[in-house]
N, CA, C and O atoms as CSV, one atom per row, in Angstrom:
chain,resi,resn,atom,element,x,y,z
A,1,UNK,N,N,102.629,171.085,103.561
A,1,UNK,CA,C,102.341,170.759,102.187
A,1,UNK,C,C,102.007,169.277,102.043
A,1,UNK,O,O,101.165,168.824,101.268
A,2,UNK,N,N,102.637,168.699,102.738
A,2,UNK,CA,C,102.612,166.894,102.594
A,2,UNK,C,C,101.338,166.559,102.995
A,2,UNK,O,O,100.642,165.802,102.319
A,3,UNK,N,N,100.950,167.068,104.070
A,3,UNK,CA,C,99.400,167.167,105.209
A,3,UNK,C,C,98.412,167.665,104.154
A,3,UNK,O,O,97.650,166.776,103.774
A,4,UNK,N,N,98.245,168.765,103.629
A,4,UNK,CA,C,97.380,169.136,103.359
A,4,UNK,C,C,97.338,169.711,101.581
A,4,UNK,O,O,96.623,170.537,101.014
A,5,UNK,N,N,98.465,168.826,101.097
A,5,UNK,CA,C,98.651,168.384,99.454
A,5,UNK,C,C,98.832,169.646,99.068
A,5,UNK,O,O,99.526,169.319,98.105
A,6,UNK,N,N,98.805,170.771,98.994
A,6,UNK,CA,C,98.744,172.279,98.367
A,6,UNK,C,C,100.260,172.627,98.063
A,6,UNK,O,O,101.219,172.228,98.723
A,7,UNK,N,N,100.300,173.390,97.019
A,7,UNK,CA,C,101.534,174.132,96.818
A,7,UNK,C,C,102.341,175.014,98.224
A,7,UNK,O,O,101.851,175.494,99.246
A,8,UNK,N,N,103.303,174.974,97.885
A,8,UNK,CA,C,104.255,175.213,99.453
A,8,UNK,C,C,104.982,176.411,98.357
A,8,UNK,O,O,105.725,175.978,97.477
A,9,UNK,N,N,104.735,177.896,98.455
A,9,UNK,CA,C,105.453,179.203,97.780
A,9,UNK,C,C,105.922,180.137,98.636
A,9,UNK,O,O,105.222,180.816,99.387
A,10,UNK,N,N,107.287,180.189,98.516
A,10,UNK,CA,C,108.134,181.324,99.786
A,10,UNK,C,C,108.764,181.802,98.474
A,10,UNK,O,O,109.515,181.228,97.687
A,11,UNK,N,N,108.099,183.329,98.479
A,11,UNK,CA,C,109.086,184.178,97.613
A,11,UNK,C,C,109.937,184.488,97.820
A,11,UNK,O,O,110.751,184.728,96.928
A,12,UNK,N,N,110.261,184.681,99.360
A,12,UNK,CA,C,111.501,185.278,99.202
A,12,UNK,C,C,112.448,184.534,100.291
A,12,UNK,O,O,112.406,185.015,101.423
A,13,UNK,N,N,113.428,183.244,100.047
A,13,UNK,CA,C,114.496,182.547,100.725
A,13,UNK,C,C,114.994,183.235,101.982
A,13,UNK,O,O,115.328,182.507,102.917
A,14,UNK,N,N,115.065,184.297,102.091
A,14,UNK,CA,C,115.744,185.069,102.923
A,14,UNK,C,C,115.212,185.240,103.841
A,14,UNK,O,O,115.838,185.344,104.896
A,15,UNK,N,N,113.725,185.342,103.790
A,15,UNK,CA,C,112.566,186.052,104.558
A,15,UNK,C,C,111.918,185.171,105.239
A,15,UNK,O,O,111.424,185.484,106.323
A,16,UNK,N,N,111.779,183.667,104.628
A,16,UNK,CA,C,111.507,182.451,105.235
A,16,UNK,C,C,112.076,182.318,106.535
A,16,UNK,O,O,113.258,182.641,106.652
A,17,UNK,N,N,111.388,181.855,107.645
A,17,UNK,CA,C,111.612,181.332,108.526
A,17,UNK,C,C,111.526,180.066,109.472
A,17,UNK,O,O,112.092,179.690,110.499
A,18,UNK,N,N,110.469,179.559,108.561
A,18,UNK,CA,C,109.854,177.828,109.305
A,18,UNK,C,C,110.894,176.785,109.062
A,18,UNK,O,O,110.788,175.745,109.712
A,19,UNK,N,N,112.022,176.927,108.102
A,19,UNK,CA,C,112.932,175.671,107.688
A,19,UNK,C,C,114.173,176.469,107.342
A,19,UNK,O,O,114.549,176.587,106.176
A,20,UNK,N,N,115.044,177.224,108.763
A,20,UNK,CA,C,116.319,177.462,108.339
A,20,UNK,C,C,117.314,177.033,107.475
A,20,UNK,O,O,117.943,177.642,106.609
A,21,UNK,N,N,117.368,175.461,107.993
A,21,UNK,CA,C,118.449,174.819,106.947
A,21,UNK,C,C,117.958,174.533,105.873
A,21,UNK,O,O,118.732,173.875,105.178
A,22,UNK,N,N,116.876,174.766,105.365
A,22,UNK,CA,C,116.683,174.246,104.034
A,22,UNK,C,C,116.871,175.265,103.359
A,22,UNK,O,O,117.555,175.076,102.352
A,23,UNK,N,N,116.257,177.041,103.665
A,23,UNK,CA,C,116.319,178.282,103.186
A,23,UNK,C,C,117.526,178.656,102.823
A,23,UNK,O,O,117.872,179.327,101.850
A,24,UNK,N,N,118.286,178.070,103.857
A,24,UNK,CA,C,119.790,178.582,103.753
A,24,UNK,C,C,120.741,177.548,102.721
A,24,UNK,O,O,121.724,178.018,102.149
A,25,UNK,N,N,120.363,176.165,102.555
A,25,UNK,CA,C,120.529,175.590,101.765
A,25,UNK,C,C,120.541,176.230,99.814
A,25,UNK,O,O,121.419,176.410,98.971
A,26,UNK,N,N,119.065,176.377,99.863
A,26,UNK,CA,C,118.253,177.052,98.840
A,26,UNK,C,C,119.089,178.354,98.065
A,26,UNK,O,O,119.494,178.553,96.920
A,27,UNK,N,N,119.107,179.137,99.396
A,27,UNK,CA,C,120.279,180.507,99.568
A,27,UNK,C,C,121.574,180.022,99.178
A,27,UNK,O,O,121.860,180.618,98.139
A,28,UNK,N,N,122.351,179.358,99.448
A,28,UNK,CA,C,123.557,178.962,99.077
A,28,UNK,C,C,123.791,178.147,97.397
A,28,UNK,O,O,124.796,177.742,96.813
A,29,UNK,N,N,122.369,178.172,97.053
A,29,UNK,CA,C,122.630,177.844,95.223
A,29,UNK,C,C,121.938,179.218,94.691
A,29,UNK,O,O,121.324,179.196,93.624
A,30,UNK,N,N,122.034,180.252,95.353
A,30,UNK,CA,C,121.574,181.211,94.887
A,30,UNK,C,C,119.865,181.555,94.513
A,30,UNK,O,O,119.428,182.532,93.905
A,31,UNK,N,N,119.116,180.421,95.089
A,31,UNK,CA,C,117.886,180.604,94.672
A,31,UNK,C,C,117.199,181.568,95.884
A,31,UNK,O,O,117.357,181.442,97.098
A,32,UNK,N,N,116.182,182.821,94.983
A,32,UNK,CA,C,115.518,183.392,96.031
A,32,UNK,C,C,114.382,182.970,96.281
A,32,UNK,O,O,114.104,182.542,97.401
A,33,UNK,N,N,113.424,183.013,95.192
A,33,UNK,CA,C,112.090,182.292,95.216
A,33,UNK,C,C,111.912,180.873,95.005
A,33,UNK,O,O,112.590,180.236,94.199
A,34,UNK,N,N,111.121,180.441,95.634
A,34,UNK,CA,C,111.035,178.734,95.313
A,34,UNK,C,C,109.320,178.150,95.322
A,34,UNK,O,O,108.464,178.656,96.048
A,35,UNK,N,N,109.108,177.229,94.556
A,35,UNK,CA,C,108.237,176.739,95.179
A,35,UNK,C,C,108.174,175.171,94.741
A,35,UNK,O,O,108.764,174.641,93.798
A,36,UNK,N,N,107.317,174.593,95.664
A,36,UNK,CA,C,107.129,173.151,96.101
A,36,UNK,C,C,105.948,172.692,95.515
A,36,UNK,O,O,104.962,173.430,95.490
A,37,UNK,N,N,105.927,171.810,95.143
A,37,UNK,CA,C,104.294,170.963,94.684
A,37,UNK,C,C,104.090,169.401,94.721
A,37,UNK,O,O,104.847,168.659,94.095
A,38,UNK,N,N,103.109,168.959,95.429
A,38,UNK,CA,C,102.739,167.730,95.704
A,38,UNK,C,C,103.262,166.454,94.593
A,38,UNK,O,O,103.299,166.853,93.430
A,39,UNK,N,N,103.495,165.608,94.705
A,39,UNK,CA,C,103.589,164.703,93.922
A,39,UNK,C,C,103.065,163.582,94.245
A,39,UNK,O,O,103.719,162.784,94.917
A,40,UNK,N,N,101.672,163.278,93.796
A,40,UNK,CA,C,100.587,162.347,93.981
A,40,UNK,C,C,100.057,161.798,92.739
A,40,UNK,O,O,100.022,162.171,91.566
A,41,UNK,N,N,99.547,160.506,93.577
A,41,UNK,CA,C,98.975,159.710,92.170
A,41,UNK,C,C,98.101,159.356,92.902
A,41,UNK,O,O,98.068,159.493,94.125
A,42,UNK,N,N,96.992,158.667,91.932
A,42,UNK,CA,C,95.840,157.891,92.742
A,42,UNK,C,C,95.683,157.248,93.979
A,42,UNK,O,O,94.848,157.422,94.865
A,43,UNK,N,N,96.860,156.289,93.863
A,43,UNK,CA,C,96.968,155.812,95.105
A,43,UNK,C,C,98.204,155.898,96.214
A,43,UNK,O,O,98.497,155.059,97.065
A,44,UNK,N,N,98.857,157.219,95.927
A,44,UNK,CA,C,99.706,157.400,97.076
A,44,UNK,C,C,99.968,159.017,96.802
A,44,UNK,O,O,99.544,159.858,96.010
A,45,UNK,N,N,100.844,158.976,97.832
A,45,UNK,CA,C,101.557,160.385,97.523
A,45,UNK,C,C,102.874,160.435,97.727
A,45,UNK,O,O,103.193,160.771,98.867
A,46,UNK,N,N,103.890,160.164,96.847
A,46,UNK,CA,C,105.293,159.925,96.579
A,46,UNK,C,C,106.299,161.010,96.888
A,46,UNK,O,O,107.463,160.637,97.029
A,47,UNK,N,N,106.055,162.161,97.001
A,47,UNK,CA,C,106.984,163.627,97.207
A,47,UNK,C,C,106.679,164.666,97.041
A,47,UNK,O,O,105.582,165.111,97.377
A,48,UNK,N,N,107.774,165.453,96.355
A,48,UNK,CA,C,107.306,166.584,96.495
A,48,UNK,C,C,108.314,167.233,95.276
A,48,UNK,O,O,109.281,166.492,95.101
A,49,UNK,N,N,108.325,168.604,94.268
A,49,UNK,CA,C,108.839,168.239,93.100
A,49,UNK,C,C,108.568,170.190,93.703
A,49,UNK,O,O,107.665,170.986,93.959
A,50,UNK,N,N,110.176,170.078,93.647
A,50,UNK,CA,C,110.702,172.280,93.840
A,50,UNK,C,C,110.786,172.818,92.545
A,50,UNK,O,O,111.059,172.192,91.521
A,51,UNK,N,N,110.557,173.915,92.643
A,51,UNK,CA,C,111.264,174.672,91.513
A,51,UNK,C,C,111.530,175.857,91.970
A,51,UNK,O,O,110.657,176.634,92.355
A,52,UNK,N,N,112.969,176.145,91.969
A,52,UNK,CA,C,113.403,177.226,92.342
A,52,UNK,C,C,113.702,178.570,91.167
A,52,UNK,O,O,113.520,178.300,89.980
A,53,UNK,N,N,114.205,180.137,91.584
A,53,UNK,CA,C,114.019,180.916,90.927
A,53,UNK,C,C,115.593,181.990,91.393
A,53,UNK,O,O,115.715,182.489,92.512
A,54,UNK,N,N,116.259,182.096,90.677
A,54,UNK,CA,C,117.609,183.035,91.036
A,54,UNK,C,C,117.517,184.321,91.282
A,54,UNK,O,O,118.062,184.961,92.182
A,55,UNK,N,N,116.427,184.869,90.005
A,55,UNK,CA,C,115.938,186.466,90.082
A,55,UNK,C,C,114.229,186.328,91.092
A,55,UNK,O,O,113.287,185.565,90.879
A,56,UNK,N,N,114.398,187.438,92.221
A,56,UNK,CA,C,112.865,187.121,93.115
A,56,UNK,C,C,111.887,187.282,91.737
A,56,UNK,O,O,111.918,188.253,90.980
A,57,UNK,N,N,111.004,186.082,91.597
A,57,UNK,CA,C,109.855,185.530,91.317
A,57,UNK,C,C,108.146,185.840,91.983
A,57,UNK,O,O,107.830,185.348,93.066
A,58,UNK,N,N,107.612,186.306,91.545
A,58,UNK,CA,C,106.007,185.589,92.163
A,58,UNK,C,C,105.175,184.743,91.274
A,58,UNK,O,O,104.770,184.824,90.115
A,59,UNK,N,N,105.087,184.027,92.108
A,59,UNK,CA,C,104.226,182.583,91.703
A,59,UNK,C,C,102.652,182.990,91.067
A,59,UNK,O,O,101.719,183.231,91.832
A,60,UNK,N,N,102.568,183.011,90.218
A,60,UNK,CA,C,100.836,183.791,89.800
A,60,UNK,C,C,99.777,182.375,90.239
A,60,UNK,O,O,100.265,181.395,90.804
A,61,UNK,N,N,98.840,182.427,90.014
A,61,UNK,CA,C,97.938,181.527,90.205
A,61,UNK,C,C,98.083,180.470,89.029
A,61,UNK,O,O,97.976,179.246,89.107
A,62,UNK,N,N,98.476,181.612,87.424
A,62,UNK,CA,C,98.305,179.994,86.428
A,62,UNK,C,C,99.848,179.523,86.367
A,62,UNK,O,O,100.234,178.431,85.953
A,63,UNK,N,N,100.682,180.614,86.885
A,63,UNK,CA,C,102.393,179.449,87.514
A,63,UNK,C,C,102.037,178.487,88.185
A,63,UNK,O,O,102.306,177.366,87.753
A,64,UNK,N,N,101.325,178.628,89.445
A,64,UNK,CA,C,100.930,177.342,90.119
A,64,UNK,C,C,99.917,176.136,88.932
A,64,UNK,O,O,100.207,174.940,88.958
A,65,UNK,N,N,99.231,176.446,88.356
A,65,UNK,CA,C,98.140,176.065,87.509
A,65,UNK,C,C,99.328,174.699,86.688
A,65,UNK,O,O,99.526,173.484,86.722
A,66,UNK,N,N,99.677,175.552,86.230
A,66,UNK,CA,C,100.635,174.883,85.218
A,66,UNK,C,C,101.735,174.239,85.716
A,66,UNK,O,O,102.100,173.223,85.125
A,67,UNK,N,N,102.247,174.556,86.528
A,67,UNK,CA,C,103.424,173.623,87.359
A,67,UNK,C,C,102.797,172.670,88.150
A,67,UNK,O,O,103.665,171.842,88.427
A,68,UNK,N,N,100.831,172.085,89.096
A,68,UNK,CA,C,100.529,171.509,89.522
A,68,UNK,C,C,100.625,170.531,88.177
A,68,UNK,O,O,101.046,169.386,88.345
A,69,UNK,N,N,100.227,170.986,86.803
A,69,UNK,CA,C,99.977,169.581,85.634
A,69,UNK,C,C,101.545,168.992,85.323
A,69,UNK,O,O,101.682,167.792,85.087
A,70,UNK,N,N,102.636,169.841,85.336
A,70,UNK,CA,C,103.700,169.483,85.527
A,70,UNK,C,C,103.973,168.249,86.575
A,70,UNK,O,O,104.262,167.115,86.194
A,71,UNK,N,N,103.855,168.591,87.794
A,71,UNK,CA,C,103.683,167.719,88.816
A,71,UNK,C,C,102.938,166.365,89.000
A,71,UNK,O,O,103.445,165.336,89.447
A,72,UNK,N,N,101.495,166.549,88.534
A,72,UNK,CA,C,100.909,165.205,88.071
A,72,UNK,C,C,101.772,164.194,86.798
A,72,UNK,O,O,101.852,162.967,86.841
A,73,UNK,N,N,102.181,164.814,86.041
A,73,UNK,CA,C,102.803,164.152,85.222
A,73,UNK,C,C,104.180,163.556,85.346
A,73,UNK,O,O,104.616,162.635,84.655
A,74,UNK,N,N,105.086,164.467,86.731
A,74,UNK,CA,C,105.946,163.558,86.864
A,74,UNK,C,C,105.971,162.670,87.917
A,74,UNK,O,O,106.873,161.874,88.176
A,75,UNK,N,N,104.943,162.844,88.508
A,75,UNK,CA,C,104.488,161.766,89.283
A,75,UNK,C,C,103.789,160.557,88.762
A,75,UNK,O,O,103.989,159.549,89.440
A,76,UNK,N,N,103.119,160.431,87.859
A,76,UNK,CA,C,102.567,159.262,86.899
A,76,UNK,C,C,104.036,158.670,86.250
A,76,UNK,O,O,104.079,157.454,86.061
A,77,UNK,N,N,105.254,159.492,85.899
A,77,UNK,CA,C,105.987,158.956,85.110
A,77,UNK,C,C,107.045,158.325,86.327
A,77,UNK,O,O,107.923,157.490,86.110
A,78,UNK,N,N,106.792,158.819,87.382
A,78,UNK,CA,C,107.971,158.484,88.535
A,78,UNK,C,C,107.348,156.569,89.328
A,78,UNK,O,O,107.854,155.637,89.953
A,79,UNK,N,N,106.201,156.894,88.823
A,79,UNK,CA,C,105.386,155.293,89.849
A,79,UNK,C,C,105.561,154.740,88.186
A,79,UNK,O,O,106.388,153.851,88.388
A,80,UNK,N,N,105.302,154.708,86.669
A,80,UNK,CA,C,105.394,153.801,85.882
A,80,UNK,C,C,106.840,152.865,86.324
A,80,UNK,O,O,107.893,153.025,86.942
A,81,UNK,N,N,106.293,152.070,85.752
A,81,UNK,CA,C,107.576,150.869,85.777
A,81,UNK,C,C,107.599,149.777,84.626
A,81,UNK,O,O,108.481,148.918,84.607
């Protein structure tokens, strides 16, 4: 996700396999679905901003849509100073 800026969506915590300890992390606050989104500004790229889900979730295209403008915005508000 960091590499190649795109939303990072694992529906299902359990089923994940690329980042044990984090899944299992995730799993242990009860979240099943999660997803990840870039947090960039013009001139950098500062993190990364989760949102997790208790009941399994799917991420639709305008969930992502709308949680990427989410993301721009708290990334503009995270570099103000």
């Amino acid at each position: 996700m960091i590499d190649t800026q795109q939303p990072l969506i694992v529906p299902d915590t359990a089923a994940e396999t690329r980042w044990p300890l984090a899944m299992a992390e995730l799993r242990g606050h009860g979240i099943v679905s999660f997803c990840s989104l870039p947090l960039t500004t013009a001139r950098r790229r500062i993190g990364a901003l989760g949102f997790g889900s208790r009941p399994p979730l799917t991420y639709t295209a305008t969930d992502i849509a709308f949680l990427g403008e989410v993301a721009k915005l708290v990334a503009v508000a995270a570099t103000t100073r």
